[in-house]
C-alpha positions as CSV (number, residue, x, y, z in Angstrom):
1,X,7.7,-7.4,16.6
2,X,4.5,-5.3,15.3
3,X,5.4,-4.5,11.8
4,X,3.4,-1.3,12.3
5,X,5.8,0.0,14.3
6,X,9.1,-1.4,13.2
7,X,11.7,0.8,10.8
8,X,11.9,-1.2,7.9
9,X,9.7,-4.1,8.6
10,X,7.4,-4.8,5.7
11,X,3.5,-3.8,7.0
12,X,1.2,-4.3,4.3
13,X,0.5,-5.3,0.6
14,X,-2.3,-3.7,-1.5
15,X,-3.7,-4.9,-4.5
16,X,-4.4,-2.2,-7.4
17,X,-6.3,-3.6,-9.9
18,X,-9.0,-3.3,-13.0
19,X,-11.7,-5.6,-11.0
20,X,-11.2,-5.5,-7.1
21,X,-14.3,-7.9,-7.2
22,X,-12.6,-10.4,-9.5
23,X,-9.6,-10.8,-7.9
24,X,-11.6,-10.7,-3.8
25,X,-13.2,-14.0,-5.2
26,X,-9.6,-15.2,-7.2
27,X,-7.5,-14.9,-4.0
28,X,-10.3,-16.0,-1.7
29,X,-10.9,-18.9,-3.3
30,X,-6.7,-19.5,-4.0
31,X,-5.7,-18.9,-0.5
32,X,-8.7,-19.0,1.8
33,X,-8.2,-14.9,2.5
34,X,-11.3,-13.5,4.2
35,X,-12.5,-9.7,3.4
36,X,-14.2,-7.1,4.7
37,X,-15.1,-4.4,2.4
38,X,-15.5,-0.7,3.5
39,X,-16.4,2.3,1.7
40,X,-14.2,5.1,0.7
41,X,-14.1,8.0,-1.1
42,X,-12.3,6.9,-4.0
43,X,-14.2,3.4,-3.9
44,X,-14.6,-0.1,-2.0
45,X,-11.5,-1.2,-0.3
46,X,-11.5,-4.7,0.8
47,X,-9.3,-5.3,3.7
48,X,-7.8,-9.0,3.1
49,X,-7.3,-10.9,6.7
50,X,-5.9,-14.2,7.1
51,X,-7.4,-16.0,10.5
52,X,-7.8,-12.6,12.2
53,X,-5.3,-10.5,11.0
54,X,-5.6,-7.6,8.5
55,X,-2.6,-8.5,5.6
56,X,-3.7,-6.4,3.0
57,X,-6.0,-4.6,0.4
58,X,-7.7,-5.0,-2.7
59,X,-8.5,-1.9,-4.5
60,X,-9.6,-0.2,-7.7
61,X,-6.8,0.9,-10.1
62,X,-6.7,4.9,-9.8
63,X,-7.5,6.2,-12.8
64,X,-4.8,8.7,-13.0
65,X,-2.2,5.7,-12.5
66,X,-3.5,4.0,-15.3
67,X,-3.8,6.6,-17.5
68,X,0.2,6.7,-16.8
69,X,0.4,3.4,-18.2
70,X,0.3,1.4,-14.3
71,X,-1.1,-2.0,-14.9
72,X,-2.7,-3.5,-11.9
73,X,0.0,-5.2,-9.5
74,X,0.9,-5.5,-5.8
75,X,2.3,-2.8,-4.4
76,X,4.5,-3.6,-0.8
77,X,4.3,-1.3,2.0
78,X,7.8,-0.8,4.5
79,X,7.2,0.8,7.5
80,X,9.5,4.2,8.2
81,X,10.0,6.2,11.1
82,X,9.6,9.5,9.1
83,X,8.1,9.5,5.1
84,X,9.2,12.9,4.7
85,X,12.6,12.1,5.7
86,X,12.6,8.6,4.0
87,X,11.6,10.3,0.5
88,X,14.0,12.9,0.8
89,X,17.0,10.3,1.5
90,X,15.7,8.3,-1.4
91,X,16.5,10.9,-3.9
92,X,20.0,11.4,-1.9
93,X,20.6,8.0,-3.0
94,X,19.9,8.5,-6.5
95,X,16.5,7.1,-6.1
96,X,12.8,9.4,-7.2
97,X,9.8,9.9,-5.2
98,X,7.1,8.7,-7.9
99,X,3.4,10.0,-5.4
100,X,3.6,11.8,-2.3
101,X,4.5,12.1,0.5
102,X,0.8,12.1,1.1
103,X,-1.6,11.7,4.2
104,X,-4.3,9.0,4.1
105,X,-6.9,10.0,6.8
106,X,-6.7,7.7,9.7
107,X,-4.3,5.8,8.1
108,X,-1.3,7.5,8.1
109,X,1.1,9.4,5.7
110,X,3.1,7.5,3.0
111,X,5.0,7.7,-0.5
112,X,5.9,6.0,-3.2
113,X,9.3,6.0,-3.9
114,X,11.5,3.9,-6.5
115,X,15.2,2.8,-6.1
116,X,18.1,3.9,-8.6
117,X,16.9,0.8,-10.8
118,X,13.2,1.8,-11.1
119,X,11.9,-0.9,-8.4
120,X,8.7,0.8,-6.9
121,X,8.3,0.2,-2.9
122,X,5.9,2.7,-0.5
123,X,7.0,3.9,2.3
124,X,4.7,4.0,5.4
125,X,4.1,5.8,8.7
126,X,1.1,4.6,10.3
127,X,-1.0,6.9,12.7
128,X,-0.8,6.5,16.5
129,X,-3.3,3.7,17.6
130,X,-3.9,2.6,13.9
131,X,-4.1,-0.8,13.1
């Protein structure tokens, strides 16, 4: 199964934090993650592999999140056939669409959606050919 391309299949889990730098050398040196960092418009992203594959990120806490009162956590990513349609039967359910749907350039398009409860979970469709 390639997560990537599954409905439902968890994909990928992003750090947000204060100090990306601080927690690369935390989790490095607590699990043995590799990273690779790469530049982006909004700051370093550091792409978190364990052996060869690409797990996750670790990246800046946007300003306008904390400003909201976010405090840096783990955010898990679930792969959807359709974001649009994913946000829009999340509020059918009694759930809100907290950012999005949004596009992330060669990425893919996601959303950030919380259940009746308040639990936060993105929603994911990757590109064609992205991985």
């Amino acid at each position: 199964m390639d997560p990537h391309d599954t409905q439902g299949a968890f994909s990928w889990n992003e750090l947000m934090t204060t100090d990306p730098d601080a927690a690369v050398r935390f989790y490095k040196a607590l699990f043995g993650w590799s990273c690779q960092s790469v530049a982006m418009p909004q700051g370093t992203y550091h792409v978190v592999h364990v052996n060869e594959t690409s797990v996750g990120g670790i990246m800046h806490l946007p300003t306008e999140a904390a400003a909201g009162g976010m405090a840096p956590c783990w955010a898990s990513y679930v792969t959807v056939n359709d974001v649009d349609s994913a946000a829009r039967t999340a509020v059918e359910l009694g759930g809100k669409v907290v950012h999005g749907p949004e596009d992330i350039p060669e990425v893919g398009r996601f959303a950030v959606i919380a259940d009746p409860q308040g639990a936060v979970i993105h929603v994911i469709t990757y590109a064609d050919g992205d991985r």
